[in-house]
PAKOL-548388 format. One record per residue (C-alpha): residue in one letter; residue number from 1; x, y, z. Coordinates in steps of 0.02 Angstrom, whole numbers, always signed. Layout:
N
SITE code pos      X      Y      Z
SITE    A NUM      X      Y      Z
...
//
This chain:
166
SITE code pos      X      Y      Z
SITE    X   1   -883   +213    -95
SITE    X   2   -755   +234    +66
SITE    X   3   -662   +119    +84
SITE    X   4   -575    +68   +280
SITE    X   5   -398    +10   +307
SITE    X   6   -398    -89   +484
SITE    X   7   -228   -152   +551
SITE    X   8   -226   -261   +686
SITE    X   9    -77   -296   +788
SITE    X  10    -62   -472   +867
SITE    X  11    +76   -478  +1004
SITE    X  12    +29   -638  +1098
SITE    X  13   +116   -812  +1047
SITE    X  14    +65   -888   +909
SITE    X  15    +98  -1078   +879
SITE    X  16   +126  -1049   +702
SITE    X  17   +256   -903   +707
SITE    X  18   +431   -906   +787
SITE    X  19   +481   -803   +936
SITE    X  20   +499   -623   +892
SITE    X  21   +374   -621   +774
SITE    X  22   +228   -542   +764
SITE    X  23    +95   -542   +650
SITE    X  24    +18   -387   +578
SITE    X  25   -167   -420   +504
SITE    X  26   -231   -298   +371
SITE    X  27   -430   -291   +327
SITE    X  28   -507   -177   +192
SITE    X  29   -693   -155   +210
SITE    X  30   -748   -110    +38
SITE    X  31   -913    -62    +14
SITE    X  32   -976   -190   +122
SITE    X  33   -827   -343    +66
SITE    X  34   -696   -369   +194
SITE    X  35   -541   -427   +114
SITE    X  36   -394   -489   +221
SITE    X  37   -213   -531   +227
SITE    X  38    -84   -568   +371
SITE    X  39   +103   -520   +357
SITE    X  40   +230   -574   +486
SITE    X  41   +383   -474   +519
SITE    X  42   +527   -509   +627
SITE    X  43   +533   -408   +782
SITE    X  44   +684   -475   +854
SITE    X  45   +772   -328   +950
SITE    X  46   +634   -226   +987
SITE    X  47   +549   -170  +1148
SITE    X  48   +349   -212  +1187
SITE    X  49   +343    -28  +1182
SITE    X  50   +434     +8  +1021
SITE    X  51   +327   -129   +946
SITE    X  52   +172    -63  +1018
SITE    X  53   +215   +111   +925
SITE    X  54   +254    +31   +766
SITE    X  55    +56    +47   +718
SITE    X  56    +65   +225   +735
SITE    X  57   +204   +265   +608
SITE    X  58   +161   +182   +488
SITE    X  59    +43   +316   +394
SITE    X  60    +35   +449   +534
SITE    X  61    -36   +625   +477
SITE    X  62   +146   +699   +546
SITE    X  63   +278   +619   +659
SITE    X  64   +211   +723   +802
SITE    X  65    +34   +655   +778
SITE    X  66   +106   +475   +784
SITE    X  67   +205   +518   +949
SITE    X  68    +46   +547  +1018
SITE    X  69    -47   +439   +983
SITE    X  70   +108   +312  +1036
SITE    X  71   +119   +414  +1187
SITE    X  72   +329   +423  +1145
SITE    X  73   +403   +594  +1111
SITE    X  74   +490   +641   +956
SITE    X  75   +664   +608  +1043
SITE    X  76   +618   +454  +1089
SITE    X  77   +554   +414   +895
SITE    X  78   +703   +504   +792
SITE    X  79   +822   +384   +927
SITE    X  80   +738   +246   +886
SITE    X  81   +742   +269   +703
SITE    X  82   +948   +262   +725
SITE    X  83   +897    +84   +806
SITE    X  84   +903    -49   +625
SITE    X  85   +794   -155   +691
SITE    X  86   +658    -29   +727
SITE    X  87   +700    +64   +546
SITE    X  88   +677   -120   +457
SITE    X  89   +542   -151   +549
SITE    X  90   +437    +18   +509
SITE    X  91   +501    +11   +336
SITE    X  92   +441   -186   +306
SITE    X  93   +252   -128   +373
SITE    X  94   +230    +34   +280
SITE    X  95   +283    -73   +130
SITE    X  96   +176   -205   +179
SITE    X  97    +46    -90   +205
SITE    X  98    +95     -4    +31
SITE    X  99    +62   -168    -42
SITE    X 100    -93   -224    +48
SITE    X 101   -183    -42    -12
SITE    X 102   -133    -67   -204
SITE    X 103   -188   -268   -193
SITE    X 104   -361   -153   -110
SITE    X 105   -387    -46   -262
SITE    X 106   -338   -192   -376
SITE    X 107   -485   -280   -307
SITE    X 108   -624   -130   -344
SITE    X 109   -568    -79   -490
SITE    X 110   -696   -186   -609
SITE    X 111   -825   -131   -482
SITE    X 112   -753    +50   -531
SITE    X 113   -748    -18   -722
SITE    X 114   -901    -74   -703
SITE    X 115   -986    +90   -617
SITE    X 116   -891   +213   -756
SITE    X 117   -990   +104   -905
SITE    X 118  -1143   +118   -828
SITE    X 119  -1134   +296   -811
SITE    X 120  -1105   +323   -990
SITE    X 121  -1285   +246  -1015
SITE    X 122  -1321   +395   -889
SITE    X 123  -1493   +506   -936
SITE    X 124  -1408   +670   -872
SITE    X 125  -1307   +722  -1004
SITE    X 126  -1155   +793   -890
SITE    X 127  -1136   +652   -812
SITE    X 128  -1122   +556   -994
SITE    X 129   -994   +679  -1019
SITE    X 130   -891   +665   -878
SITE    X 131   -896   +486   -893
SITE    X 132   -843   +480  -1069
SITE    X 133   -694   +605  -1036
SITE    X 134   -653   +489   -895
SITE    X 135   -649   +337  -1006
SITE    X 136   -553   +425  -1152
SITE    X 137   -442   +492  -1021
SITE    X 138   -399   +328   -938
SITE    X 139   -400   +241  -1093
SITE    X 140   -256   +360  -1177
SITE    X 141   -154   +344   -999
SITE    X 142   -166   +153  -1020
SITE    X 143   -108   +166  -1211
SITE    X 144    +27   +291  -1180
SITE    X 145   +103   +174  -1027
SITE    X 146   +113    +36  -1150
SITE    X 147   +180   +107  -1277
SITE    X 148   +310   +171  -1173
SITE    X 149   +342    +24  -1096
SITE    X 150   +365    -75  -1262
SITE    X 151   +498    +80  -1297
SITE    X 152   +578    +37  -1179
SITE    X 153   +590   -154  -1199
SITE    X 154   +673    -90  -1374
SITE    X 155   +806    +21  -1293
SITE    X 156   +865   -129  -1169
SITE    X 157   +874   -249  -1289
SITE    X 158   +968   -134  -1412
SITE    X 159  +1085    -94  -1260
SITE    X 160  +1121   -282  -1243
SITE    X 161  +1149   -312  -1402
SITE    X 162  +1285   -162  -1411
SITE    X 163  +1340   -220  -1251
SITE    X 164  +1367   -408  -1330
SITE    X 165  +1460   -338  -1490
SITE    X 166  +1594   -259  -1362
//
């Protein structure tokens, strides 16, 4: 199952959003679903053009692939990134776009839970097997992660309680 990221870039006024804002909207279309979110991010200090190019940084292939596609040439991007606003912009998106692709998988994963424990009902036998190593696999990862993580826990606390004693 693919699954499409679609980011849509509103730059007209809003009545909801302040001046020099602009709203980014991100849809997943998951096997058929589309699942949505909008993030705003100030754009105060930039150019129409720098925040025209902004889409096309975000997850470019290579720098020089997003230059083109921006129609900007790698001068023009490297001095922009020594612009703050323009660097705190791009950052804030490819986070929000971070973010919005991790709330994506969260959503299919019990329709990839789901799909795994069917499998293991498979009649081929190699695809019982690979589902089954898949399960044990995950399930072991999942384990391990919590046991560290309550190992962890331990080692703070005991750190705050030395640190108290002092």
């Amino acid at each position: 199952m693919n699954a499409t990221v679609l980011i849509t870039l509103h730059l007209k006024n809003c009545p909801n959003r302040q001046r020099g804002e602009i709203v980014f909207s991100f849809f997943w279309i998951w096997g058929g679903s589309i699942m949505g979110e909008q993030k705003q991010t100030k754009m105060d200090g930039l150019s129409r053009k720098q925040i025209s190019a902004l889409p096309h940084f975000i997850a470019p292939k290579s720098i020089e692939v997003g230059c083109r596609a921006a129609k900007i040439s790698k001068s023009t991007f490297y001095e922009w990134l020594q612009d703050n606003a323009f660097k705190v912009a791009l950052d804030t998106l490819r986070t929000q776009t971070i973010t919005g692709a991790i709330d994506c998988l969260k959503a299919g994963i019990v329709g990839a839970v789901e799909k795994l424990l069917t499998l293991l009902n498979s009649k081929d036998e190699s695809i019982r097997l690979r589902a089954s190593q898949t399960a044990i696999d995950y399930y072991l990862k999942i384990v391990t992660a919590a046991q560290f993580e309550t190992r962890l826990a331990l080692l703070e606390e005991t750190l705050k309680t030395k640190e108290a004693l002092k």
